[in-house]
C-alpha positions as a Markdown table, in Angstrom:
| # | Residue | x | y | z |
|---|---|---|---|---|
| 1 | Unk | -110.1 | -79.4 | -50.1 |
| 2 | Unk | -110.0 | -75.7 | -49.0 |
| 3 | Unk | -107.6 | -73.6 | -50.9 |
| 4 | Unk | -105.8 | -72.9 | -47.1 |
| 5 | Unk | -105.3 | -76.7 | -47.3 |
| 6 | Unk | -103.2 | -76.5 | -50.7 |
| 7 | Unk | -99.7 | -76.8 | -50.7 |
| 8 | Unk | -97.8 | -74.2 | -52.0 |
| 9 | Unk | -96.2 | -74.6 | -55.6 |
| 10 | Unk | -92.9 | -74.4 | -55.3 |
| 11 | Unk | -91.1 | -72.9 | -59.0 |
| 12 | Unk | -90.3 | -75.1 | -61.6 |
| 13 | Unk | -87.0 | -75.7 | -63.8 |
| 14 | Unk | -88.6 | -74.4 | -66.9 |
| 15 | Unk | -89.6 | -70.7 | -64.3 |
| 16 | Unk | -86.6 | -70.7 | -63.2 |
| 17 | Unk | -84.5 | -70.9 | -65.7 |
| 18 | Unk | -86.7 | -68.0 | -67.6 |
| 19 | Unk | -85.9 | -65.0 | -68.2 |
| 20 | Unk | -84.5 | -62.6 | -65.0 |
| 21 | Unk | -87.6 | -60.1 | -63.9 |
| 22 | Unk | -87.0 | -56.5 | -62.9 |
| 23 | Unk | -87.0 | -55.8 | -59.2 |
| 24 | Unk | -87.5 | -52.2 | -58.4 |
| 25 | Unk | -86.8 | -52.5 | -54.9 |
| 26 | Unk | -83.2 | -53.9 | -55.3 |
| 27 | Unk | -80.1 | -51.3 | -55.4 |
| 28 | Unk | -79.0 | -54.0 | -57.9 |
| 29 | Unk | -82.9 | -54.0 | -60.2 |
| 30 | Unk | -81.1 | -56.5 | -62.8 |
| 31 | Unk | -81.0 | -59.3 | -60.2 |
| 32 | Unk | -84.0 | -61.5 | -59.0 |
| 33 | Unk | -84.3 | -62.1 | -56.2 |
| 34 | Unk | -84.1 | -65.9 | -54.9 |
| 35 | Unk | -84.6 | -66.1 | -51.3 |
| 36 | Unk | -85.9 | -63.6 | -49.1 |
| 37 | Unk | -84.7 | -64.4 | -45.2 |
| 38 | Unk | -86.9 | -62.3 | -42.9 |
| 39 | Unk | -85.8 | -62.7 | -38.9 |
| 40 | Unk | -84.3 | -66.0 | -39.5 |
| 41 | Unk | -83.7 | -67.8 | -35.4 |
| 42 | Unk | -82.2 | -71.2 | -35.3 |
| 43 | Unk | -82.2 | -73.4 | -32.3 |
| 44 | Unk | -80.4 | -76.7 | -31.4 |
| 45 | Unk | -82.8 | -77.6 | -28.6 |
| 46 | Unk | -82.8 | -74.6 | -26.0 |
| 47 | Unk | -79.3 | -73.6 | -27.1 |
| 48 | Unk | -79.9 | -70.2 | -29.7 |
| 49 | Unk | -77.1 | -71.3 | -32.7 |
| 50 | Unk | -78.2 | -68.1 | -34.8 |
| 51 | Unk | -79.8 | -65.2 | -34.7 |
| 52 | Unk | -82.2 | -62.5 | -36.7 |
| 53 | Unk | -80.7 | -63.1 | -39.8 |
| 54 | Unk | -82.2 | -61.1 | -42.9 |
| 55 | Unk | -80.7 | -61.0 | -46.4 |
| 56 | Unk | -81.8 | -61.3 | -50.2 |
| 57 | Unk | -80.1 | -64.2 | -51.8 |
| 58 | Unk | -80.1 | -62.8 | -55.6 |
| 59 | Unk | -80.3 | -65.1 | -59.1 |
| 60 | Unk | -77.1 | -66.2 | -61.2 |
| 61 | Unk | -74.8 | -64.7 | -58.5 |
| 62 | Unk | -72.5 | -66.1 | -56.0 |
| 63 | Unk | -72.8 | -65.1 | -52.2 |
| 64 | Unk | -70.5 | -65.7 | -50.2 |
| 65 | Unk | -70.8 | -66.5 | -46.2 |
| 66 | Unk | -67.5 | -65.5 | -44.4 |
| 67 | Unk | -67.0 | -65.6 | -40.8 |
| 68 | Unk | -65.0 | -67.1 | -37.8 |
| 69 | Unk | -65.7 | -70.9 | -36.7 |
| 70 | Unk | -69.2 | -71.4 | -34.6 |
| 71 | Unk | -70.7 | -67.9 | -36.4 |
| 72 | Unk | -73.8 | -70.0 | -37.7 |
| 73 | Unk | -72.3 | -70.2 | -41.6 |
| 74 | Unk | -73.1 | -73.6 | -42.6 |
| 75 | Unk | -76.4 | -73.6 | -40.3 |
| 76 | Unk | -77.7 | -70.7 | -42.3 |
| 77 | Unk | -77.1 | -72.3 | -45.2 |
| 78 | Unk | -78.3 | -75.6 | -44.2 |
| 79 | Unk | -81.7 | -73.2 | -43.7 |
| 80 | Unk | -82.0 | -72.8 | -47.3 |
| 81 | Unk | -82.7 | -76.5 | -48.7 |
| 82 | Unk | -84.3 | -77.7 | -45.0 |
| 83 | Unk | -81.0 | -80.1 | -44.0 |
| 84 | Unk | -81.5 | -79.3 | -40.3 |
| 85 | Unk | -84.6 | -81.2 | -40.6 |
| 86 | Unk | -82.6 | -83.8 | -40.2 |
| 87 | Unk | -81.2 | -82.6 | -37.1 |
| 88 | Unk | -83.6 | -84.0 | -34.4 |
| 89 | Unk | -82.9 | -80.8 | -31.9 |
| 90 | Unk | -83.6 | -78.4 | -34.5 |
| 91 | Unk | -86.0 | -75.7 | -34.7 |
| 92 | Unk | -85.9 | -72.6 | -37.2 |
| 93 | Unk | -88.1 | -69.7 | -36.4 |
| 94 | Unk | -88.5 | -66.5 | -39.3 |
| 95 | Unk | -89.2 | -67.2 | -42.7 |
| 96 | Unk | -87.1 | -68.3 | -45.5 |
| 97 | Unk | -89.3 | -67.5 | -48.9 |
| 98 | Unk | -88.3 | -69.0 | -52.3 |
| 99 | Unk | -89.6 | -66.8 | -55.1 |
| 100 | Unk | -92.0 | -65.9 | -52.6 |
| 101 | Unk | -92.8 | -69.4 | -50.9 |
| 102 | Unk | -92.0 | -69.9 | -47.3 |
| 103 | Unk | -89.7 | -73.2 | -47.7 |
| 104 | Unk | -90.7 | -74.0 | -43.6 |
| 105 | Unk | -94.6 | -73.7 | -44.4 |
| 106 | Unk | -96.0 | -77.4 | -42.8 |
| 107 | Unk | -97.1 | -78.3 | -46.3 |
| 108 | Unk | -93.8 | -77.9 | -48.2 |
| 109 | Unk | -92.3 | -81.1 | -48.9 |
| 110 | Unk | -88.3 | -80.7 | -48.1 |
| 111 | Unk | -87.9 | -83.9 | -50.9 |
| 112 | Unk | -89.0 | -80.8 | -53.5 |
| 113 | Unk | -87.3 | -78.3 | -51.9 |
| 114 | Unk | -84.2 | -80.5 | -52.6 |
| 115 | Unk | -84.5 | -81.2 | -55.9 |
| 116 | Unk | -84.3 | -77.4 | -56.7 |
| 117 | Unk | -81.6 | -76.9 | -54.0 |
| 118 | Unk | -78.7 | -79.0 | -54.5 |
| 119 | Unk | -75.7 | -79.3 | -51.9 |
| 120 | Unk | -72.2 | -79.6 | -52.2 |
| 121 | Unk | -70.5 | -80.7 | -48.7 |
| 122 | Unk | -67.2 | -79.9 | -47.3 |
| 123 | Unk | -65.8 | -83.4 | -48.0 |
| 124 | Unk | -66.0 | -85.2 | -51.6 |
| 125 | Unk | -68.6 | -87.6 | -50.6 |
| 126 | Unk | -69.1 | -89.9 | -54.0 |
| 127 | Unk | -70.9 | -92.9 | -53.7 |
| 128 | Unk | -69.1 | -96.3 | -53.7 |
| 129 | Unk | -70.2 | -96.7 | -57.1 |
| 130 | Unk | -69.1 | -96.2 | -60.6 |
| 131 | Unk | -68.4 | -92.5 | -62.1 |
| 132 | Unk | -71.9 | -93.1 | -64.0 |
| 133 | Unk | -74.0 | -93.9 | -61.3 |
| 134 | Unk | -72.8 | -91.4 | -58.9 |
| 135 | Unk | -74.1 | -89.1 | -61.5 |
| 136 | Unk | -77.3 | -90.7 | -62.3 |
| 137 | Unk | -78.1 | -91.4 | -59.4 |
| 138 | Unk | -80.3 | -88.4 | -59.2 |
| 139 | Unk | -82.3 | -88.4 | -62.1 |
| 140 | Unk | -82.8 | -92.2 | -61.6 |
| 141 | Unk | -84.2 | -91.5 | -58.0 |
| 142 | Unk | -86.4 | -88.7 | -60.1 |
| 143 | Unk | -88.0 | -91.3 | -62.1 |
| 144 | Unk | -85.9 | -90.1 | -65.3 |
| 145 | Unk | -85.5 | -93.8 | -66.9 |
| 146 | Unk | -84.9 | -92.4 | -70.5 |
| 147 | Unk | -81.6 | -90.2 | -71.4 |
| 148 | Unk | -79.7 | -91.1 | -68.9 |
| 149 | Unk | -76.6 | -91.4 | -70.7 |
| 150 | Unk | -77.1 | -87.6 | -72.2 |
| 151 | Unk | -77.8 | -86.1 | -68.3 |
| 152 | Unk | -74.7 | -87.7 | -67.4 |
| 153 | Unk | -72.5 | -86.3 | -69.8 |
| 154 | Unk | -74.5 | -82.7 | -69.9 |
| 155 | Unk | -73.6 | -82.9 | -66.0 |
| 156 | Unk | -70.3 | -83.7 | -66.1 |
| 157 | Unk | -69.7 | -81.4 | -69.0 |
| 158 | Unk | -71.3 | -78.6 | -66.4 |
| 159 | Unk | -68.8 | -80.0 | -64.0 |
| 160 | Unk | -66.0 | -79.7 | -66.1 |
| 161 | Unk | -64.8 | -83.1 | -65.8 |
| 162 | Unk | -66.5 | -85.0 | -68.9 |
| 163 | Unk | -62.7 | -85.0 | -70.4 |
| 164 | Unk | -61.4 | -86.3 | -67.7 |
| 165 | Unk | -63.4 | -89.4 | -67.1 |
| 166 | Unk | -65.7 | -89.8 | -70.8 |
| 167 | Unk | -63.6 | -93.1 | -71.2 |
| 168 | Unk | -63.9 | -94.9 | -67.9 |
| 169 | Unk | -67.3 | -93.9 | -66.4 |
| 170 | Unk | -68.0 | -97.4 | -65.3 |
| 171 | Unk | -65.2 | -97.2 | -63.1 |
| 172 | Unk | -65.2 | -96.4 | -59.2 |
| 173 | Unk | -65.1 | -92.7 | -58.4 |
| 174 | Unk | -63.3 | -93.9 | -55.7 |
| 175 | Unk | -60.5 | -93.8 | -57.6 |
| 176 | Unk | -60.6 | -90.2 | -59.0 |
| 177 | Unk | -58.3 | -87.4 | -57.3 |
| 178 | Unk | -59.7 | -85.3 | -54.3 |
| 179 | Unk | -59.8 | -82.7 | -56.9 |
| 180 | Unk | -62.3 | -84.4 | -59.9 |
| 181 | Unk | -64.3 | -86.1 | -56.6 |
| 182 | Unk | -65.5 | -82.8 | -55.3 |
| 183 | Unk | -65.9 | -82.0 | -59.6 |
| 184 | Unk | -68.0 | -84.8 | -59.6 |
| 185 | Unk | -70.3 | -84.8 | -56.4 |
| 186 | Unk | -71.1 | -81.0 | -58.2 |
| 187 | Unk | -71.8 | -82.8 | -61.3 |
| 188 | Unk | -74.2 | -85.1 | -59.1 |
| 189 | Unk | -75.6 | -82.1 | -57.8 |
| 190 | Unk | -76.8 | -80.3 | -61.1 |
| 191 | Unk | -77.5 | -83.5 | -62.5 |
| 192 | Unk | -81.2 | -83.0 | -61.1 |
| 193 | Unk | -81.3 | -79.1 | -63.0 |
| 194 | Unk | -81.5 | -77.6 | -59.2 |
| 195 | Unk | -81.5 | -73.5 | -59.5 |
| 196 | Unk | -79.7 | -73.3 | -56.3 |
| 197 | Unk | -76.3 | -74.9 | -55.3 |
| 198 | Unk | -75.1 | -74.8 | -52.0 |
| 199 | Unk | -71.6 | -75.1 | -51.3 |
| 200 | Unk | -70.2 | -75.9 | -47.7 |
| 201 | Unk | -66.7 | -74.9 | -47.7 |
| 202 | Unk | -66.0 | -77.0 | -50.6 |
| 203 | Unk | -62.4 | -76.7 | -51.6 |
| 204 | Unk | -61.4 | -76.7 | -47.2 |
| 205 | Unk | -59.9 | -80.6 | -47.9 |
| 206 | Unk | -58.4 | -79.6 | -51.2 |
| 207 | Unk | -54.9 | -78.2 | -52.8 |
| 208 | Unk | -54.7 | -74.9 | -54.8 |
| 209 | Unk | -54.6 | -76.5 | -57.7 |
| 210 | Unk | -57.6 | -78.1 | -57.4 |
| 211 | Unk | -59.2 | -75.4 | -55.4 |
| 212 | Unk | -58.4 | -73.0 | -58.4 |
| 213 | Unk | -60.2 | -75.6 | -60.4 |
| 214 | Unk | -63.4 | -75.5 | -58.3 |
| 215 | Unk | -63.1 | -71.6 | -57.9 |
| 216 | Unk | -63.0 | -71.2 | -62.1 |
| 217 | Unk | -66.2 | -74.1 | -62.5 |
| 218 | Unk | -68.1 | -71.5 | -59.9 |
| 219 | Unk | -67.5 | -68.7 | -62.3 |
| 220 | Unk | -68.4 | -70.9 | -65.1 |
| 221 | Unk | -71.6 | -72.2 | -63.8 |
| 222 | Unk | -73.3 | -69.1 | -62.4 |
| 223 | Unk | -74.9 | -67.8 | -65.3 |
| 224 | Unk | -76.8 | -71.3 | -64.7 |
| 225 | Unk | -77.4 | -71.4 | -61.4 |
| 226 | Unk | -77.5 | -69.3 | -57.8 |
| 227 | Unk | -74.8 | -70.5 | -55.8 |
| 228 | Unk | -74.1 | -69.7 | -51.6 |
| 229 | Unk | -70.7 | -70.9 | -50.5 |
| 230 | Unk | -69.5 | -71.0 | -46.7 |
| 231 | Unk | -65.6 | -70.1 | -46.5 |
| 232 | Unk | -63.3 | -69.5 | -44.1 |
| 233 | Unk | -60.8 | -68.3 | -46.6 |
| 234 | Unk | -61.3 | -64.5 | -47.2 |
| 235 | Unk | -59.1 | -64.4 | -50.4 |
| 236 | Unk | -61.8 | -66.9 | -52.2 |
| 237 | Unk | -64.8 | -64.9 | -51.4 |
| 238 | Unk | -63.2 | -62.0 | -52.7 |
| 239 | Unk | -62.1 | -63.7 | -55.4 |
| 240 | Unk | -65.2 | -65.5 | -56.8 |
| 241 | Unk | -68.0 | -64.1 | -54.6 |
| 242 | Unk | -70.9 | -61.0 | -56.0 |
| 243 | Unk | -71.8 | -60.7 | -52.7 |
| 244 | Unk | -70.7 | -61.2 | -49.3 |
| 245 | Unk | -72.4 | -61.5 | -45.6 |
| 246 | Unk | -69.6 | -61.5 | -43.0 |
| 247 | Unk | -71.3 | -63.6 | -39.4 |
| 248 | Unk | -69.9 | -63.2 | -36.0 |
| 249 | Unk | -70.3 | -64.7 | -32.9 |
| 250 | Unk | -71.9 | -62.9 | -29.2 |
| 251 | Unk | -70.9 | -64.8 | -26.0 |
| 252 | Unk | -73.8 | -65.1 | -23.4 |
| 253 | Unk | -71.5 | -64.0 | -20.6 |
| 254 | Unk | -73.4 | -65.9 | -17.8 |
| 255 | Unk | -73.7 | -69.2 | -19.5 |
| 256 | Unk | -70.7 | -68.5 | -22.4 |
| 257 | Unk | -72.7 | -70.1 | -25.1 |
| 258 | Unk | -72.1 | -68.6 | -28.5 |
| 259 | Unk | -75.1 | -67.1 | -30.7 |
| 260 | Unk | -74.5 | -66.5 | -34.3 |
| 261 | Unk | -75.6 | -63.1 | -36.1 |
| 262 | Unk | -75.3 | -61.7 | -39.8 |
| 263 | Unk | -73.1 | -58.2 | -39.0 |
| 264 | Unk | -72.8 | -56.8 | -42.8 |
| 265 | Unk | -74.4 | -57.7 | -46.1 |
| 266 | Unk | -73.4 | -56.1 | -49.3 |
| 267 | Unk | -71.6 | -56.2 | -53.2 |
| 268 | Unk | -68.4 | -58.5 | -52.0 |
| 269 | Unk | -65.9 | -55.4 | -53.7 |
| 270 | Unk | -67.3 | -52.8 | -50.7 |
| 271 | Unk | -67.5 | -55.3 | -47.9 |
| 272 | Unk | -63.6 | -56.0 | -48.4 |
| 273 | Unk | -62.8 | -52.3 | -49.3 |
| 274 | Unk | -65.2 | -49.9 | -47.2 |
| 275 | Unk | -67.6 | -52.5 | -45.2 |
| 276 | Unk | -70.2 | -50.0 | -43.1 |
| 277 | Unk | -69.2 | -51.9 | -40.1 |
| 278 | Unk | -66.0 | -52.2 | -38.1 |
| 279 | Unk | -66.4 | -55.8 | -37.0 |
| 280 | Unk | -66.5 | -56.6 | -40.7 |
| 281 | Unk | -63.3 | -54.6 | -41.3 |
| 282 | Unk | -61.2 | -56.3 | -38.4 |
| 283 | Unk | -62.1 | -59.5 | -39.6 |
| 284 | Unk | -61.2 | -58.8 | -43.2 |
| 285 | Unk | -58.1 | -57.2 | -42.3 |
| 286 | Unk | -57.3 | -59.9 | -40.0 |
| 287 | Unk | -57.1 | -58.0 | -36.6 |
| 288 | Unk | -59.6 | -60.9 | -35.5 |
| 289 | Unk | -60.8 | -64.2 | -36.3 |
């Protein structure tokens, strides 16, 4: 087999859980970069959903996505562990490189790229199984047979829940609060040791309390793992959020179809106190959106 005809290595747990590199070429050099999103396009058939998108994603930080409804939030970050494959209609043109690998290169299995990028959805969505199982559901699917019952609690531990459920794990999650089930499809999540979780507006369908909850676990966790969340509330990204890109919407005036594009990019403290651009600033004032 020609070396062209070799599929490139994506980074393993042990790489990427070693120790942060130097990168020169950052404004910030302690932070590695993750992704690297050159002249990302998305397309739902004919119909443009996003457009040139470019941004660094950086290690053991939280980004933040912030934007008004149809910007192209949760389809970027769909990009970054290859969910809109699933979308028949789907087409992503650009590149999206993972310490250096193009994630979209033909011979990049998106099963791998999932077990290093994990994904949190908008709705709890446990299994109709017991507490256990949701969470070893992963490592059983990853051929881990042995130790199960240690990456279950060193999940849920990492989910901060282990207290809360340590003496009825063979019950249904169905059962838990909104709260602990969003705790525990996160716990699900890391349960495979992904470096990346993705977060899709995850506290939307929860109460303050337990919002507050998920917001303090983010903090906790990120010295862990690189974490992207999608939010439409502007006093979370602020609150928990390094970094922040703000999307807005253009309207096609002849066929008023809606393209998504990435305005502003930059350390979350100067996008909500001096952003470079004044779309950014209306929004995050609240004069729009």
């Amino acid at each position: 087999m020609s070396t062209d005809a070799t599929a490139p290595v994506l980074p393993t747990a042990a790489e990427h859980h070693a120790p942060t590199p130097e990168v020169t070429s950052d404004p910030h050099p302690q932070a590695e970069v993750v992704f690297d999103v050159q002249g990302l396009n998305v397309y739902y058939g004919g119909f443009k959903a996003v457009r040139d998108v470019d941004l660094h994603i950086h290690r053991n930080e939280i980004t933040a996505f912030i934007g008004p409804s149809g910007c192209g939030k949760s389809t970027v970050l769909r990009c970054f562990d290859r969910m809109n494959d699933l979308i028949e209609s789907a087409r992503v043109e650009g590149k999206v490189l993972y310490h250096g690998v193009d994630l979209y290169d033909s011979r990049v299995d998106p099963v791998e790229v999932r077990k290093r990028i994990g994904m949190v959805f908008q709705k709890p969505n446990p299994f109709p199984k017991s507490i256990y199982d949701n969470v070893a559901f992963g490592p059983r699917l990853n051929g881990n047979k042995q130790n199960l019952d240690d990456a279950v609690e060193k999940a849920l531990r990492g989910a901060a829940l282990w207290d809360e459920v340590k003496d009825r794990l063979r019950k249904s999650a169905m059962g838990l609060s909104g709260g602990q089930q969003q705790r525990l499809c996160i716990a699900r999540a890391i349960a495979v040791d992904p470096e990346v979780v993705l977060m899709d507006e995850p506290c939307s369908a929860l109460d303050p309390i337990a919002t507050a909850r998920i917001e303090d676990l983010m903090q906790e966790i990120k010295s862990l793992y690189t974490i992207i969340i999608v939010t439409h509330n502007m006093q979370q990204a602020a609150r928990v959020s390094d970094r922040t890109a703000f999307f807005t919407t253009e309207v096609n005036p002849e066929s008023d179809s809606r393209t998504g594009l990435l305005v502003e990019y930059d350390r979350t403290d100067k996008m909500f106190s001096a952003p470079a651009d004044e779309r950014t600033e209306n929004y995050v004032t609240g004069r729009f959106g």
